[in-house]
N, C-alpha and C positions, 0 to 999 in steps of 0.2 A: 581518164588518162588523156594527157594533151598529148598530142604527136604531129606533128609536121606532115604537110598537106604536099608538098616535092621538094625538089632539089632545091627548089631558091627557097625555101624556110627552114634548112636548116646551117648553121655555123661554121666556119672554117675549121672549129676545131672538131665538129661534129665530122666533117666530112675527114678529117684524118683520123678521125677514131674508127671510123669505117671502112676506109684505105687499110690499117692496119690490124684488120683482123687476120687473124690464121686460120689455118684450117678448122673446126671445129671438131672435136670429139663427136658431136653427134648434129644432126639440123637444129634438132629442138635448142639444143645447146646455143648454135649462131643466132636461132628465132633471142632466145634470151640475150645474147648477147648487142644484139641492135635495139630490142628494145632499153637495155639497160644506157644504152648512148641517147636515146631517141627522145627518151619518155620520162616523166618526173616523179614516176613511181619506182617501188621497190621490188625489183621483175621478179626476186625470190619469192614474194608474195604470192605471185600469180597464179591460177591453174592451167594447166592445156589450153582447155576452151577456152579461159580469158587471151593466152597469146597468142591463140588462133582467130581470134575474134581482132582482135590487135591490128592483127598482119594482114586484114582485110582491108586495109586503111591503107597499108604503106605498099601497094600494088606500083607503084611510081619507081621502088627502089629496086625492079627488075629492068631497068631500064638505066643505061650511061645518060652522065647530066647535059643537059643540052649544050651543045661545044660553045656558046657565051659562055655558059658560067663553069664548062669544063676547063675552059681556059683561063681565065680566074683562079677558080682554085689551083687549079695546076699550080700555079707560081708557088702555093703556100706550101704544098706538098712535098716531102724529100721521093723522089723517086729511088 
């Protein structure tokens, strides 16, 4: 699974796909849902432990993007 190493590797449109999540029915749920934005696999595929294995990767996206590139995207973003 390729997945994006922080904030600066992934897309503007990524990053508004991320912006517009809602609330999630369940975590697991949101887990599947970034990865389905993230990754160039089919998240349905996945087991637990592989999207747990996953999301050990993407430790970065508990963190706001660094204000350069917060502010960048920002522009693209509809608030």
């Amino acid at each position: 699974m390729n997945l994006p190493k922080s904030w600066n590797n992934i897309t503007v449109s990524q990053y508004k796909e991320l912006r517009g999540l809602g609330t999630p029915v369940s975590f697991f749920d949101w887990h599947l849902d970034v990865l389905d934005i993230l990754s160039d696999v089919d998240v349905e595929d996945l087991t637990f432990d592989e999207v747990d294995e996953a999301f050990d990767g993407l430790k970065w996206l508990k963190r706001e993007p660094h204000k350069v590139y917060a502010k960048e995207l920002g522009q693209y973003v509809c608030k």
